[in-house]
Phi, psi and omega in degrees: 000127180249172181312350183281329178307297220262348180217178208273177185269128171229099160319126167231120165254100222213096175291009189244121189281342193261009164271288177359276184290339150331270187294346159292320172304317193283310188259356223276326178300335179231007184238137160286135189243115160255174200246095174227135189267347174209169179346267185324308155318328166298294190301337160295317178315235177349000176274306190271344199249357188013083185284188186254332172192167181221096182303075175305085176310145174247011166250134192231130135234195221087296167214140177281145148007312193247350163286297177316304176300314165317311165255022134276348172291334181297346188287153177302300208253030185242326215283024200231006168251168186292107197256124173252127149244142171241140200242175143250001183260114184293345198303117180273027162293290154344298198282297176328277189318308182318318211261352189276342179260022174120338180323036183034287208253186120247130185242132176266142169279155334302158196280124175248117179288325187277320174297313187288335202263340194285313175304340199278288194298331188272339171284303149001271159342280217288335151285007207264139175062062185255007167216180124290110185307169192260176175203175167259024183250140180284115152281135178310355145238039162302288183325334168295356191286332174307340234216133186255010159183157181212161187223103175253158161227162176216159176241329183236177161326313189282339194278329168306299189288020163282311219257336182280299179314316195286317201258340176277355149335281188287353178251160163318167149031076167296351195258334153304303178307340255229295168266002163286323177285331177268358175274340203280301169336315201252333164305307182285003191262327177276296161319306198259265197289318180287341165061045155295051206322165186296325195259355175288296200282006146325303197265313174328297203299322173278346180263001196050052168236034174307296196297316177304325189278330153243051148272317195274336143343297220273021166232023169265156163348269177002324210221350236272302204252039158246108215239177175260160211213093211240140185200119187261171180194113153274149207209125183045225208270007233220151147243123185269180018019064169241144201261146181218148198210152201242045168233197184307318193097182172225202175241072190279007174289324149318310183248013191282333188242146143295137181233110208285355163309314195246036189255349200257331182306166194248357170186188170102058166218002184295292172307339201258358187274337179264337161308294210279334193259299200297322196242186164254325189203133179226149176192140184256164174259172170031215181291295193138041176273339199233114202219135199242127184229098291204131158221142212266092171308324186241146177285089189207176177252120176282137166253165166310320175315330188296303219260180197285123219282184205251005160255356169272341171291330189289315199280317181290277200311313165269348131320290186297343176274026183229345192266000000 
C-alpha cells in the first residue's frame, strides 16, 4: 500500500514558499501534501485533487481568503471539506468572520507543531463521512422520503453519522443539512448522555483519545441503557428536528453564536456552525438537553405559529420515552 492509499490528502495554501515548508516538515511523516500558491488555484486544486482537509493562509493573493472559502463551501463536491485558516492576525472580528464563512479552525503564526498536528486530527475526526453519497440504487432509508415523522435513538458515533447522513437525505442542499445534524448528535451524544465536559474534550483532542474515551463512556454500568432521541416531522413548508439527549443540559447560550473566546480552541464551534450553515432555524430548550432545528422546504417567511409549540414538544418527549 503506498502512502496515497494510506494517508489523507492536505492541501496546504501558501504564496510564501519557506511558510510551506514550516508546515510540510510538521505534517509531511503523516499526510500526502499538495501545494496551491493564490486563490484560483486553490479552487482547481481542490476540485481536481479532492483533499482531506485545506490548510488556508489568509492573505492570498488574487482573491482574499474568505472569497475562496465561500466559494468552496458553496461547491457540490468541494464543500464538506474542512478548512483551517492560517494567520498572524489575532483580531477577533477577522477570526469570527473566518469561522462565519465556514473556516473550521483559525490557527496563529507563529505555528506550534504540536497545535497544528492536535487541530489537523481533529478536523479530520470531526468531517470524516459527513453524508451518504446519493446512487441511482434504492437504499433502505429511501422510505423516509415516504414517511411524514419518525422517531430514532443512537447511542454511538457511528450510529450519529449514519443517522445524520440518512435524515440529510431527505432535505434541500443534503450535505450542509448532513452536518449541522451530526453536530447537533454528536454534541448531545458527547456533552449530553455522556457528561464529557468543553475542557475534558480539550485534553481528549490533544492527546487524540477523543474517540476512545467515548467508546469506554458508553460501556459503563451507567451509561449502557441511555440513548439521544432524534425525531423529524414534516409540518407545512418545513422538516423539523428535534434532538433530546438524557443528561444535564450545558450552558448552551454560550455556544448558539461564534464566540471569538473559542476560535483558538480545538472544538466548541459546532453548534454554532449548524446555526449558521446546517439550518434555517435553531433553538435550544430548558438546560440544553433539547434542541429543535428547522429546514425551510420552500423559500418563504416563516411564522412562529409553523413551528412546534411547547405542548407538542412536551407530547413528542413522551412518546419517544414510551417508544
Amino acid at each position: 500500500m503506498t502512502k496515497a492509499d494510506k494517508y489523507p490528502k492536505i492541501l496546504i495554501v501558501d504564496d510564501v514558499p519557506s511558510n510551506v515548508t514550516t508546515v510540510a516538515e510538521i505534517l509531511s511523516d503523516n499526510y500526502q501534501l499538495i501545494v496551491a500558491t493564490n486563490g484560483w488555484d486553490v479552487l482547481e486544486t481542490a476540485a481536481s485533487e479532492r483533499p482531506d482537509l485545506i490548510l488556508l493562509n489568509v492573505i492570498m493573493p488574487e482573491m482574499d481568503s474568505y472569497t475562496v472559502c465561500k466559494k468552496l463551501k458553496a461547491d457540490k463536491i468541494c464543500g464538506g471539506i474542512p478548512i483551517i485558516f492560517v494567520t498572524a492576525n489575532t483580531d477577533p472580528e477577522h477570526i469570527t468572520r473566518g469561522i462565519e464563512v465556514g473556516a473550521f479552525y483559525y490557527l496563529t503564526k507563529p505555528i506550534d507543531s504540536k497545535i497544528l498536528l492536535a487541530i489537523v486530527k481533529s478536523a479530520l475526526m470531526d468531517t470524516s463521512h459527513p453524508y451518504f453519497p446519493r446512487n441511482d440504487f434504492f437504499r433502505p432509508w429511501d422510505v423516509l422520503a415516504f414517511m411524514d415523522e419518525g422517531i430514532f435513538r443512537i447511542r454511538t458515533l457511528e450510529d450519529a453519522l449514519r443517522l445524520s447522513g440518512m435524515l440529510s437525505e431527505i432535505c434541500p442542499e443534503p450535505e450542509r443539512r448532513a452536518i449541522g445534524l451530526r453536530e447537533l448528535i454528536v454534541n448531545a451524544l458527547e456533552h449530553g448522555t455522556l457528561g464529557i465536559t468543553y475542557e475534558e474534550k480539550s485534553h481528549l483532542n490533544e492527546t487524540g483519545e477523543w474517540a476512545f474515551e467515548v467508546a469506554r463512556r458508553l460501556a459503563l454500568d451507567e451509561h449502557r441503557n441511555k440513548y439521544v432521541t432524534v425525531r423529524f416531522q414534516r409540518k407545512d413548508n418545513q422538516i423539523q428536528f428535534l434532538i433530546k439527549d438524557e443528561g444535564a443540559g450545558f450552558d448552551w447560550p454560550s455556544y448558539v453564536e461564534f464566540d471569538p473566546r473559542h476560535v483558538f480552541d480545538s472544538h466548541g464551534r459546532g453548534i454554532a456552525l449548524a446555526k449558521k450553515i446546517g439550518f434555517d432555524f435553531l433553538e435550544y430548550h430548558g438546560t440544553g438537553n433539547e434542541v429543535l432545528a428547522v429546514v425551510y422546504t420552500t423559500p418563504h417567511v416563516v411564522s412562529e405559529k409553523c413551528l412546534i409549540t411547547e405542548e407538542e414538544t412536551t407530547q413528542i418527549i413522551t412518546r419517544s420515552s414510551i417508544e
